[in-house]
N, CA, C and O atoms as a Maestro MAE file, in Angstrom:
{
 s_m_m2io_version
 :::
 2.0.0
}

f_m_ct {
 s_m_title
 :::
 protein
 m_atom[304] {
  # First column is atom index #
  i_m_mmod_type
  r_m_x_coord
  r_m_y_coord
  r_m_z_coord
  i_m_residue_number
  s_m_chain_name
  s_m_pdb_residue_name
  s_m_pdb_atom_name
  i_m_atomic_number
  :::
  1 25 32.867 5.868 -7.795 1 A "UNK " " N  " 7
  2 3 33.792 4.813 -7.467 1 A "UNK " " CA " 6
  3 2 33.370 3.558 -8.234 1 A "UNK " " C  " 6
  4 15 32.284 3.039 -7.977 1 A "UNK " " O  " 8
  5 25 34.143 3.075 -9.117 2 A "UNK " " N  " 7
  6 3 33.745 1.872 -9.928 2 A "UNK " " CA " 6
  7 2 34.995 0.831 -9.155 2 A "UNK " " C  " 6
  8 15 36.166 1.060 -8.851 2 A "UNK " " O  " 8
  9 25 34.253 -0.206 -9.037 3 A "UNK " " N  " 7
  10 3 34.207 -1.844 -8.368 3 A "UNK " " CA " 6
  11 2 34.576 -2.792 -9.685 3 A "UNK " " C  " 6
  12 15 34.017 -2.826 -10.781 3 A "UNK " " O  " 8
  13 25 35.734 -3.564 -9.183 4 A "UNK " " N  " 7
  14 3 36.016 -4.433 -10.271 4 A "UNK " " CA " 6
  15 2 36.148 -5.553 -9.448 4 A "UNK " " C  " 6
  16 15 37.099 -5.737 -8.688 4 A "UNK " " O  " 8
  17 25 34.760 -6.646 -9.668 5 A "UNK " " N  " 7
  18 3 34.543 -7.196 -9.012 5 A "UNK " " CA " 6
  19 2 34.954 -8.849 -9.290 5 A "UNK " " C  " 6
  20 15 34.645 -9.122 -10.450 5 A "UNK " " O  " 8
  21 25 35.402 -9.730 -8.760 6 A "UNK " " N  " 7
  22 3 35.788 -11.013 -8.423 6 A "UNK " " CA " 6
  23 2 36.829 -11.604 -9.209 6 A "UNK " " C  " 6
  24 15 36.536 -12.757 -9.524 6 A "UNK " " O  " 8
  25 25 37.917 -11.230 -9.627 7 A "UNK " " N  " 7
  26 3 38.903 -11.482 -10.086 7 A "UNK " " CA " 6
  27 2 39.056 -12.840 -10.190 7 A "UNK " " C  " 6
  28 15 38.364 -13.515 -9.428 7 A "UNK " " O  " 8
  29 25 40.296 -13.792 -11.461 8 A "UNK " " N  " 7
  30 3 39.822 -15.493 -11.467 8 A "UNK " " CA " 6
  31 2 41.372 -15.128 -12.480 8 A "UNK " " C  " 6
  32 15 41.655 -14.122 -13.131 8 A "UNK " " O  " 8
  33 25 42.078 -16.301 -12.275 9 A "UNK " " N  " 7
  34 3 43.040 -16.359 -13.248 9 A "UNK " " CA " 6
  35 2 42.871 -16.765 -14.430 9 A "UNK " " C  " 6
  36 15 42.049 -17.680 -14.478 9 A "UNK " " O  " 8
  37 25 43.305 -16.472 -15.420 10 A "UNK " " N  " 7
  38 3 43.094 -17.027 -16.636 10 A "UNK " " CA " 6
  39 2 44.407 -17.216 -17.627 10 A "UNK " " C  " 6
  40 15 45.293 -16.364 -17.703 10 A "UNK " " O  " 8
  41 25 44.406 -18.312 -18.288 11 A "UNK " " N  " 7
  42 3 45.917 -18.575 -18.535 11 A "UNK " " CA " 6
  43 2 45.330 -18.065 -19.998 11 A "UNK " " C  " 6
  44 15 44.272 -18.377 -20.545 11 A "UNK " " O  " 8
  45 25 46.349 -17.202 -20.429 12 A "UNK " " N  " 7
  46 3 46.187 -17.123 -22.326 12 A "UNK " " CA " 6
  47 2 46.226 -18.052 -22.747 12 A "UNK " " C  " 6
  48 15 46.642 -19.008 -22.093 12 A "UNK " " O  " 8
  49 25 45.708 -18.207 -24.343 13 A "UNK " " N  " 7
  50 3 45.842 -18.892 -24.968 13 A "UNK " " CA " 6
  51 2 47.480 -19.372 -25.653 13 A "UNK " " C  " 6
  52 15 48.005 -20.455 -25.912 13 A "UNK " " O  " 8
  53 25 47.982 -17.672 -25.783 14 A "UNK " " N  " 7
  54 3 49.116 -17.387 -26.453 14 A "UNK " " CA " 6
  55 2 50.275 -16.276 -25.615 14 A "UNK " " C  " 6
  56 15 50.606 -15.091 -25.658 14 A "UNK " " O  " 8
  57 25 50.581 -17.426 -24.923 15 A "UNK " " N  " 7
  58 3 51.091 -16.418 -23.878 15 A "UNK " " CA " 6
  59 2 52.454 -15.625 -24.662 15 A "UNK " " C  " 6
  60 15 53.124 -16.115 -25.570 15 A "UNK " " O  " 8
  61 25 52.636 -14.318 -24.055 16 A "UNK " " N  " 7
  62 3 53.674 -12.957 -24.168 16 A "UNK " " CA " 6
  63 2 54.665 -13.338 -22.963 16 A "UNK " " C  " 6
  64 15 54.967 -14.531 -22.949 16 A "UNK " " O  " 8
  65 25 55.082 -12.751 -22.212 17 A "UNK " " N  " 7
  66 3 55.873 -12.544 -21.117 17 A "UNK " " CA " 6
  67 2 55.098 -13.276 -20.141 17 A "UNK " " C  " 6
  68 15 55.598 -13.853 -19.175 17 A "UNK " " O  " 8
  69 25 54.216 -13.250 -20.336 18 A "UNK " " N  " 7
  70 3 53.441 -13.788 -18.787 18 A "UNK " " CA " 6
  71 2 52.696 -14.894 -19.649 18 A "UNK " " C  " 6
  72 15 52.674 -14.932 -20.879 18 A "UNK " " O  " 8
  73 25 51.877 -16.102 -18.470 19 A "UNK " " N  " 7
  74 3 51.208 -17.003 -19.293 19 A "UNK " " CA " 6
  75 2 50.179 -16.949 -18.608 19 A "UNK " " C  " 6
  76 15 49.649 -18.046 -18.431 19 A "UNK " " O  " 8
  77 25 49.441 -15.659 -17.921 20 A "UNK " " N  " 7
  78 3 48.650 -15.890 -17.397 20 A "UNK " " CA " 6
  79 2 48.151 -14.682 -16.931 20 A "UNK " " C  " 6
  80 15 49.011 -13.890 -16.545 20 A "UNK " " O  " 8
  81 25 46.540 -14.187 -16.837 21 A "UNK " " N  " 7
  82 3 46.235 -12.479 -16.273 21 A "UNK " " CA " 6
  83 2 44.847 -13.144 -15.930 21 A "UNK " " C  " 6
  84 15 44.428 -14.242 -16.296 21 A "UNK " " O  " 8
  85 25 44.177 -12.098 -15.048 22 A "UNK " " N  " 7
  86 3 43.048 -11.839 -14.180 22 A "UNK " " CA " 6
  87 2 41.922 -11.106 -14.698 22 A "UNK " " C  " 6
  88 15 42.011 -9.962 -15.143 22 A "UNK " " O  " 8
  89 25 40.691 -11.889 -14.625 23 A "UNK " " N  " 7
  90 3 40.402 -10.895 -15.362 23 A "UNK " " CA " 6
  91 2 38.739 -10.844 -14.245 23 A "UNK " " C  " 6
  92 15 38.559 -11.595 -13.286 23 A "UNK " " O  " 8
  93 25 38.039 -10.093 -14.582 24 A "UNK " " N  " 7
  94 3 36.343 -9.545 -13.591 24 A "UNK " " CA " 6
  95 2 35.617 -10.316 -13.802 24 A "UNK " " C  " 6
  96 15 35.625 -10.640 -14.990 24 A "UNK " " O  " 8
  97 25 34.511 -11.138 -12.845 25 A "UNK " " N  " 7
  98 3 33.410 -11.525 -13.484 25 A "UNK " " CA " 6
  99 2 32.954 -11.324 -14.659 25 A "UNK " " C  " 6
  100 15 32.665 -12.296 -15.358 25 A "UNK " " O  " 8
  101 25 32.768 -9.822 -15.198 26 A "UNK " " N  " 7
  102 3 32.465 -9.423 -16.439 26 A "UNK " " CA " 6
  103 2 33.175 -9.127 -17.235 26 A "UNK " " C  " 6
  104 15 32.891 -8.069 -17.796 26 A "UNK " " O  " 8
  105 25 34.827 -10.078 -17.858 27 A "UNK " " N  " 7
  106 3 35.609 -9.900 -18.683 27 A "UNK " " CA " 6
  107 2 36.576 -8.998 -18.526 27 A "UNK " " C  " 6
  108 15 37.570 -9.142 -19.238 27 A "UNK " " O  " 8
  109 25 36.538 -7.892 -17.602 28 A "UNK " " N  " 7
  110 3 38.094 -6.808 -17.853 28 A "UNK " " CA " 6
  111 2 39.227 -7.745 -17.484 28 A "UNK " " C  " 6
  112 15 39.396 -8.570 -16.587 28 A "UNK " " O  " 8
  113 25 39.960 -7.296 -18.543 29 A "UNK " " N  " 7
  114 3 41.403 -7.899 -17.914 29 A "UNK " " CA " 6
  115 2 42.384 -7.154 -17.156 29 A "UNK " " C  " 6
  116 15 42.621 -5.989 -17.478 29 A "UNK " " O  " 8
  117 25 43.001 -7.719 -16.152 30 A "UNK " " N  " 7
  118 3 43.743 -6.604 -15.244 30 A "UNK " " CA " 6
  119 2 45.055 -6.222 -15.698 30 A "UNK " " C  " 6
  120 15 45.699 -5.477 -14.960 30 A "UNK " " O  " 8
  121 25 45.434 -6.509 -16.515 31 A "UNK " " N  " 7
  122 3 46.275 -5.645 -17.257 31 A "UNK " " CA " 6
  123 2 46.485 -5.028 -18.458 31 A "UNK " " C  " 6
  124 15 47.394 -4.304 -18.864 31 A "UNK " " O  " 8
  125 25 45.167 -5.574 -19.107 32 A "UNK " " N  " 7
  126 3 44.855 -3.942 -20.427 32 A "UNK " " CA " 6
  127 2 44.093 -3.360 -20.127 32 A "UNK " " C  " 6
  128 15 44.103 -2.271 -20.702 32 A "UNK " " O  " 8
  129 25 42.837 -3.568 -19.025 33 A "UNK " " N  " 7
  130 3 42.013 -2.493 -18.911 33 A "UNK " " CA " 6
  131 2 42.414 -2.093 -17.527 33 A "UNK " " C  " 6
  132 15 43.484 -1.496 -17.642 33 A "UNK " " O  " 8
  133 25 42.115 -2.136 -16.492 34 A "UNK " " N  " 7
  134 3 41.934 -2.384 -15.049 34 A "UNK " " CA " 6
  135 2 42.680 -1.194 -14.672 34 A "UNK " " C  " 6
  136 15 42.319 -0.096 -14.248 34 A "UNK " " O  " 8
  137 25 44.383 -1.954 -15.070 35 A "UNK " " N  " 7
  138 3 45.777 -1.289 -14.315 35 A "UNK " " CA " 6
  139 2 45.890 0.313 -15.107 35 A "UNK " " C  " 6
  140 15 46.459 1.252 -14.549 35 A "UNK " " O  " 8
  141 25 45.354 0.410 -16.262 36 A "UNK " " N  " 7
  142 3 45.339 1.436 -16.586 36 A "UNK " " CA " 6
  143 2 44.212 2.423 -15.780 36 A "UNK " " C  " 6
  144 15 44.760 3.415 -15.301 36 A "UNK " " O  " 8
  145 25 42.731 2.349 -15.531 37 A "UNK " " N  " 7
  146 3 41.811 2.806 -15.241 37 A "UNK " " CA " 6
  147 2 42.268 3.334 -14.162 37 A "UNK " " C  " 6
  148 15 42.278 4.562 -14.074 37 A "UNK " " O  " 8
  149 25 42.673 2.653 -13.266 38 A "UNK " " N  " 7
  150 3 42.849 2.477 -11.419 38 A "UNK " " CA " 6
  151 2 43.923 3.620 -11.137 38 A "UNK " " C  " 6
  152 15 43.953 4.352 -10.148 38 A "UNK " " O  " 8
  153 25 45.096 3.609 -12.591 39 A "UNK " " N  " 7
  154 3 46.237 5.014 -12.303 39 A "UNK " " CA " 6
  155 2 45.628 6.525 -12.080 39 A "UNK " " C  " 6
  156 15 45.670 7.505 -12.823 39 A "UNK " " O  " 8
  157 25 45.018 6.338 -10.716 40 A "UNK " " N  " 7
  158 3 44.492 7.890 -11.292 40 A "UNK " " CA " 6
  159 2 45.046 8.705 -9.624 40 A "UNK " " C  " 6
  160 15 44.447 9.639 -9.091 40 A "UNK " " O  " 8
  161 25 46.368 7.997 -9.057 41 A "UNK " " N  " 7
  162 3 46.808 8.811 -7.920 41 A "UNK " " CA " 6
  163 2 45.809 8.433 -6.203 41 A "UNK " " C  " 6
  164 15 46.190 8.704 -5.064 41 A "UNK " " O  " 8
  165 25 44.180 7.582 -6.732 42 A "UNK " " N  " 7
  166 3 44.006 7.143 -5.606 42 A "UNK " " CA " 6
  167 2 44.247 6.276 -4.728 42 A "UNK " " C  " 6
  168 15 45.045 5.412 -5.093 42 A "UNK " " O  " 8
  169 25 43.914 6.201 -3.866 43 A "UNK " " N  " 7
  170 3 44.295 4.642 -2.959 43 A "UNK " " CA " 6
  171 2 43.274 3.525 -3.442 43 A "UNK " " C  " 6
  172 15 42.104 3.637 -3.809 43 A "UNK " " O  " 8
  173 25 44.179 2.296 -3.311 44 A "UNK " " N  " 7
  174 3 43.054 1.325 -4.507 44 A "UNK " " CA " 6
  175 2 43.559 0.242 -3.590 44 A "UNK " " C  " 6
  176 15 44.733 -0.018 -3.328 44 A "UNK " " O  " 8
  177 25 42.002 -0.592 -2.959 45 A "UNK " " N  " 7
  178 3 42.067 -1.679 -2.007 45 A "UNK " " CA " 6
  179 2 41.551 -2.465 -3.035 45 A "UNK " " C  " 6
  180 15 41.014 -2.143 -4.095 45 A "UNK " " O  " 8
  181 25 41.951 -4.187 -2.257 46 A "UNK " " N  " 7
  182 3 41.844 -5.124 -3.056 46 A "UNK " " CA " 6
  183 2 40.664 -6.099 -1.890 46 A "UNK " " C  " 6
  184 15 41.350 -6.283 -0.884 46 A "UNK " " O  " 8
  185 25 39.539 -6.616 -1.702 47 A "UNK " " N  " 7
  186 3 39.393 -7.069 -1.193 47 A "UNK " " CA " 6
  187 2 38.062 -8.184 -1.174 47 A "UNK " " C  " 6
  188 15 37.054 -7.830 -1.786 47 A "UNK " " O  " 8
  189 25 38.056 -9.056 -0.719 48 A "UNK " " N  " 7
  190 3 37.213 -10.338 -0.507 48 A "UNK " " CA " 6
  191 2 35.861 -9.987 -0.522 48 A "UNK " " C  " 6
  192 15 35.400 -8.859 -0.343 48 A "UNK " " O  " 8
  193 25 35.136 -11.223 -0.789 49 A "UNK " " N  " 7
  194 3 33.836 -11.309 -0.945 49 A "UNK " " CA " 6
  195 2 33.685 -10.668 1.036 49 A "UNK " " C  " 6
  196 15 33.005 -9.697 1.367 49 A "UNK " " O  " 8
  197 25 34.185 -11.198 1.630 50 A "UNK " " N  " 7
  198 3 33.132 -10.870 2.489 50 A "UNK " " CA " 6
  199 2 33.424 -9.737 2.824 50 A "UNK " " C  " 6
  200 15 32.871 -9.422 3.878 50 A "UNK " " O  " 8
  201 25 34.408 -8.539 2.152 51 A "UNK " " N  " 7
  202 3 34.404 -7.024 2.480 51 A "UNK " " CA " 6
  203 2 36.097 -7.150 3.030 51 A "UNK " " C  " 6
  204 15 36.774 -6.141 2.831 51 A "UNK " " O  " 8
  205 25 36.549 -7.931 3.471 52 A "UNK " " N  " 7
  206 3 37.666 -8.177 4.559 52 A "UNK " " CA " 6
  207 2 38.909 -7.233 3.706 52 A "UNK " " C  " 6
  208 15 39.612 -7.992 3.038 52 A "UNK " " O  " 8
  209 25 39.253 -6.019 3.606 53 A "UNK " " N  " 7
  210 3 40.619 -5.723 2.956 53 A "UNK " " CA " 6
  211 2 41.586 -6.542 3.301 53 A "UNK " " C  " 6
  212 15 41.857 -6.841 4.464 53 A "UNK " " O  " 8
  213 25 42.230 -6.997 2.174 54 A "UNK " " N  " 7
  214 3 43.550 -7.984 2.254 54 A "UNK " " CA " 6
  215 2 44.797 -6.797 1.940 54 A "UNK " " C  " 6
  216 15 45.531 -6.430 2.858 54 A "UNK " " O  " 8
  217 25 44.901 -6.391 0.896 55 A "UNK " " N  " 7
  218 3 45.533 -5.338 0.794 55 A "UNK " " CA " 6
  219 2 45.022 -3.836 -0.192 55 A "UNK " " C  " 6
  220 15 44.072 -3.690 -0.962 55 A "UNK " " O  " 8
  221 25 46.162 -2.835 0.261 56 A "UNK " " N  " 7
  222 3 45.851 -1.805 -0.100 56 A "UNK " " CA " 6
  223 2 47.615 -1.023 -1.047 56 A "UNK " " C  " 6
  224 15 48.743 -1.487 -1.213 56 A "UNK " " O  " 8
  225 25 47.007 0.180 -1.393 57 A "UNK " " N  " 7
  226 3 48.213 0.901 -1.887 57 A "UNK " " CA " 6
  227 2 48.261 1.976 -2.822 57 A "UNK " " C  " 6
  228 15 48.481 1.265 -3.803 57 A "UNK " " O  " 8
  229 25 48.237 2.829 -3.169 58 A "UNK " " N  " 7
  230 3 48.766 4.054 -4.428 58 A "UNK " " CA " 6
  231 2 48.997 3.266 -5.307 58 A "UNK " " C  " 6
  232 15 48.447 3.657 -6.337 58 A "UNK " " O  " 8
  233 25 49.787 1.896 -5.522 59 A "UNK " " N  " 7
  234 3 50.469 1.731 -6.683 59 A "UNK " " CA " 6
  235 2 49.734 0.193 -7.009 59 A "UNK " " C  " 6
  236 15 50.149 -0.840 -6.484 59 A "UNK " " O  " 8
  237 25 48.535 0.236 -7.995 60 A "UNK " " N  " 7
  238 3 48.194 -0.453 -8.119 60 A "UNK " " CA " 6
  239 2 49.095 -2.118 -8.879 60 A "UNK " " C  " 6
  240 15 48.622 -3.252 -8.955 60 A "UNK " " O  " 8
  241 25 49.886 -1.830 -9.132 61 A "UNK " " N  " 7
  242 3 50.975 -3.079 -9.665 61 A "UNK " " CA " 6
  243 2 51.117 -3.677 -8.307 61 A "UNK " " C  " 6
  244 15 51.140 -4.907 -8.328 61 A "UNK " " O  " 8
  245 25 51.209 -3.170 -7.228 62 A "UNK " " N  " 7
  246 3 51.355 -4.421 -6.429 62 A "UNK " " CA " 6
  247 2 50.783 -4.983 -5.854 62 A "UNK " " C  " 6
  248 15 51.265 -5.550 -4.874 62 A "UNK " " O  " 8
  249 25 49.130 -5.128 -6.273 63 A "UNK " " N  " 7
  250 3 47.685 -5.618 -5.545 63 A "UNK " " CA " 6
  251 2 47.894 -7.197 -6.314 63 A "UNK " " C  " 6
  252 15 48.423 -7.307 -7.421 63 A "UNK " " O  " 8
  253 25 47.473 -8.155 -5.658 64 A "UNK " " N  " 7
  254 3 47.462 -9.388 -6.218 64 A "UNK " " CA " 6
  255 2 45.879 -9.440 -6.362 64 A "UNK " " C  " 6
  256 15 45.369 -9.698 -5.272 64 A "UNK " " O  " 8
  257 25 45.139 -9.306 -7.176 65 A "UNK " " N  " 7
  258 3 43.670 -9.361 -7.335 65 A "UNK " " CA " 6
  259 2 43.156 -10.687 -6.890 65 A "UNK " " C  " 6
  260 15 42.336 -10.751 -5.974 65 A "UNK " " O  " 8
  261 25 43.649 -11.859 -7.563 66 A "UNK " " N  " 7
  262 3 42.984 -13.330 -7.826 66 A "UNK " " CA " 6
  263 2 42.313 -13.365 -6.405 66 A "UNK " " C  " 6
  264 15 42.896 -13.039 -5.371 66 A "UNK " " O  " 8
  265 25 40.552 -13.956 -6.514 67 A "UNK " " N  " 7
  266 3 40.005 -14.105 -5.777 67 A "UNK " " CA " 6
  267 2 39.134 -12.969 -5.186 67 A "UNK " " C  " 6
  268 15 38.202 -13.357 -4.482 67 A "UNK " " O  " 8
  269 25 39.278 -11.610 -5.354 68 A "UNK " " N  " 7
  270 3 39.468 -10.232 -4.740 68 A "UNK " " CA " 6
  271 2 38.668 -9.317 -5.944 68 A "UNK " " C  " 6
  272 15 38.469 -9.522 -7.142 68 A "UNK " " O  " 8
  273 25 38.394 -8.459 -5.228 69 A "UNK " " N  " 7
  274 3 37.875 -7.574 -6.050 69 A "UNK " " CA " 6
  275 2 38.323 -6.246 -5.797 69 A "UNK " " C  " 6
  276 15 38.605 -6.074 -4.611 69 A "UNK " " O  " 8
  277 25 38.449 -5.446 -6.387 70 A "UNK " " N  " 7
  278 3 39.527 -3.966 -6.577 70 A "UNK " " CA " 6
  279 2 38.445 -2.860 -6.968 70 A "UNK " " C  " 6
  280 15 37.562 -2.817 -7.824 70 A "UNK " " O  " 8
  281 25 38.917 -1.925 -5.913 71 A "UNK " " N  " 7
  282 3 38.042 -0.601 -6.110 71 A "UNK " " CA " 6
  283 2 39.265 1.128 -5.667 71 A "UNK " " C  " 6
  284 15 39.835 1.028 -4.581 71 A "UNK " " O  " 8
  285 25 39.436 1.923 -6.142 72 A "UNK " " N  " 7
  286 3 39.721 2.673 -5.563 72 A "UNK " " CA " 6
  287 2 39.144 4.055 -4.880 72 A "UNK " " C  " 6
  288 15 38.220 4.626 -5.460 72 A "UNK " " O  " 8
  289 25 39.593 4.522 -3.840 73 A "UNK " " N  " 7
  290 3 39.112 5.448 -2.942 73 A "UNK " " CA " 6
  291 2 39.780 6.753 -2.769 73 A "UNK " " C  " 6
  292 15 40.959 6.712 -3.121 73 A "UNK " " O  " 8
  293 25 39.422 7.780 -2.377 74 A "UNK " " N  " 7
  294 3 39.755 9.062 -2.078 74 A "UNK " " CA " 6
  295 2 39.651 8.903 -0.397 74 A "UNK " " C  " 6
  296 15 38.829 8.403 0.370 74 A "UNK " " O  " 8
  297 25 41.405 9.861 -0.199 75 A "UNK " " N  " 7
  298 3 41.548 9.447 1.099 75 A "UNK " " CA " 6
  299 2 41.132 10.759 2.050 75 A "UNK " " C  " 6
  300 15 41.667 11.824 1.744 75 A "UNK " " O  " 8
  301 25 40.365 10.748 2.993 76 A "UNK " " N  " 7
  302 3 39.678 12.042 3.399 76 A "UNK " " CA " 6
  303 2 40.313 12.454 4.869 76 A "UNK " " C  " 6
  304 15 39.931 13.475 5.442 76 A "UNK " " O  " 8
  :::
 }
 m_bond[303] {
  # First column is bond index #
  i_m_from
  i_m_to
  i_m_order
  :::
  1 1 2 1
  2 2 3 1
  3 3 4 2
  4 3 5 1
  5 5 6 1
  6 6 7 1
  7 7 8 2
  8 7 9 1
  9 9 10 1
  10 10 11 1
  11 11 12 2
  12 11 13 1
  13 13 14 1
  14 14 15 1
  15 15 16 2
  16 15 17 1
  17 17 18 1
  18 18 19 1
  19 19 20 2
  20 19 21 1
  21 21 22 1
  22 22 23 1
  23 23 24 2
  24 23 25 1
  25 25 26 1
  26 26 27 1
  27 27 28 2
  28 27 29 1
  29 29 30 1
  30 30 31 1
  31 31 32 2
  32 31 33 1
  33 33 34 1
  34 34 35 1
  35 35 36 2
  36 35 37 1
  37 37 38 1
  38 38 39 1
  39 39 40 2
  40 39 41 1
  41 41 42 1
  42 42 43 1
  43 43 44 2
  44 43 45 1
  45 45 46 1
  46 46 47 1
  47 47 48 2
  48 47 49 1
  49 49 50 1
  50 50 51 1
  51 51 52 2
  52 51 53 1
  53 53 54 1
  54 54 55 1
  55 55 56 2
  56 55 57 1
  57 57 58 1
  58 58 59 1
  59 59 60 2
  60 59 61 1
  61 61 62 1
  62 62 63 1
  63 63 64 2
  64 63 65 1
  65 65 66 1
  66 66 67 1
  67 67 68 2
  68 67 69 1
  69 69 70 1
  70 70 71 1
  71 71 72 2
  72 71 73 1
  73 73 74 1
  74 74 75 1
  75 75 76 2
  76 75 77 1
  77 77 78 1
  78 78 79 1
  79 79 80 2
  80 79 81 1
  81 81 82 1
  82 82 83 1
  83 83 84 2
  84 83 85 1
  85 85 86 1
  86 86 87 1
  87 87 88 2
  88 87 89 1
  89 89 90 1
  90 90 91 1
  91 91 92 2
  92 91 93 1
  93 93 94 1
  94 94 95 1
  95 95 96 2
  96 95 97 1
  97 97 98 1
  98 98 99 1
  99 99 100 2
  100 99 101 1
  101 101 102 1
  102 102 103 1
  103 103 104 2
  104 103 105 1
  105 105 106 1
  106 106 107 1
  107 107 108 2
  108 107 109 1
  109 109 110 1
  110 110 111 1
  111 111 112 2
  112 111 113 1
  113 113 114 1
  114 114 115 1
  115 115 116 2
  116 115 117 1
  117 117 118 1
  118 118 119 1
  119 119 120 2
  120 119 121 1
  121 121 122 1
  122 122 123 1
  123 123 124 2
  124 123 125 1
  125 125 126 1
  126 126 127 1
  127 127 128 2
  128 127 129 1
  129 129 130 1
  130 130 131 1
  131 131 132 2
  132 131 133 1
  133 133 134 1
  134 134 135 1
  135 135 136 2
  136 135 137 1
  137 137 138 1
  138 138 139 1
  139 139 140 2
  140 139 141 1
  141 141 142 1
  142 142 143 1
  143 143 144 2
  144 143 145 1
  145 145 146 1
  146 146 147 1
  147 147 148 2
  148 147 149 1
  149 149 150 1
  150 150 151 1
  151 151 152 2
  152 151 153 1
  153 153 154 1
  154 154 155 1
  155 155 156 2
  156 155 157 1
  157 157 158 1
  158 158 159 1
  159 159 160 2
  160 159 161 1
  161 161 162 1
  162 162 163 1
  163 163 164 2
  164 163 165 1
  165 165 166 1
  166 166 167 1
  167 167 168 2
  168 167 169 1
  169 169 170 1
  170 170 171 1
  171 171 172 2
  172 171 173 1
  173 173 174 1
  174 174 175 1
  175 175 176 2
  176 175 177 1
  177 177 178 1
  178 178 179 1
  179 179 180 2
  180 179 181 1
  181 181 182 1
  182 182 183 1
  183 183 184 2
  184 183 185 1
  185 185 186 1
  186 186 187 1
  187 187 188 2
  188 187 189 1
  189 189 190 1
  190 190 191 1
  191 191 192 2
  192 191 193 1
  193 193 194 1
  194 194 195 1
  195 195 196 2
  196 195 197 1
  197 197 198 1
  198 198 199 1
  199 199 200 2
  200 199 201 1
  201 201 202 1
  202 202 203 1
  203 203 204 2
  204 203 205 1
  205 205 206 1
  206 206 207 1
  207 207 208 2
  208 207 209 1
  209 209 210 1
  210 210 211 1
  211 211 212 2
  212 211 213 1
  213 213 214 1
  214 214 215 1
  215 215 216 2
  216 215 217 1
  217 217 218 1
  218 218 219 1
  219 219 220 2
  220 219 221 1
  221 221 222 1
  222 222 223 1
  223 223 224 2
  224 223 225 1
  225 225 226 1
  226 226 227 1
  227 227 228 2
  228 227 229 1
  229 229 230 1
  230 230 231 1
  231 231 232 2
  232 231 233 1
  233 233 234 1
  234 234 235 1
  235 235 236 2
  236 235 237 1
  237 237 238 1
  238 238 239 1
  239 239 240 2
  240 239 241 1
  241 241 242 1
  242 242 243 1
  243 243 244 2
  244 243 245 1
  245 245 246 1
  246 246 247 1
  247 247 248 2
  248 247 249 1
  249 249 250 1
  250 250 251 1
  251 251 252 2
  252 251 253 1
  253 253 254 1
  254 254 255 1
  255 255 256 2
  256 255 257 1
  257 257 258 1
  258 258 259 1
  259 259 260 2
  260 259 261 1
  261 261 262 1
  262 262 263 1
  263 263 264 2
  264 263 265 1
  265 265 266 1
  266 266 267 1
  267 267 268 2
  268 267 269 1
  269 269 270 1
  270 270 271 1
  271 271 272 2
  272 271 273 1
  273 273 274 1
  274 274 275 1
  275 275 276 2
  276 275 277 1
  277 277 278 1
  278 278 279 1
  279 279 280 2
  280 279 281 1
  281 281 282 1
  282 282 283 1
  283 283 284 2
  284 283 285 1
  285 285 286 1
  286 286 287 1
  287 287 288 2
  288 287 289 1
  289 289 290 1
  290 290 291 1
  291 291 292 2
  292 291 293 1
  293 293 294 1
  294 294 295 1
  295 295 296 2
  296 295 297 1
  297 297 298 1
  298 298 299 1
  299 299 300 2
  300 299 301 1
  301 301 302 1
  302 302 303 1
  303 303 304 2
  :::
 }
}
């Protein structure tokens, strides 16, 4: 289970369609790396430093990361 941890907005330089993406403490961005990784059919929670799930879902497009950190799980 890989942890994508503390999400932060970041406005492009040169914005496309959007003027703005999320990206990890350690640089992934959540929509060239992240949203791809995370498609893999599991359940993928989004949640706070202090553990608190804010939200959850199959379909990772509709997790709002900022602030949050994103991991997905196998549901048993």
């Amino acid at each position: 289970m890989k942890i994508y941890r503390n999400f932060k907005k970041y406005h492009l330089e040169v914005p496309t369609f959007i003027d703005y993406t999320f990206r990890t403490e350690d640089g992934q961005d959540w929509y060239e790396t992240v949203l791809k990784e995370l498609d893999n059919g599991l359940l993928k929670i989004a949640f706070e430093s202090d553990s608190l799930i804010r939200t959850c879902g199959y379909d990772a497009t509709g997790l709002y990361p900022e602030n949050r950190s994103v991991t997905s799980i196998e549901e048993k």
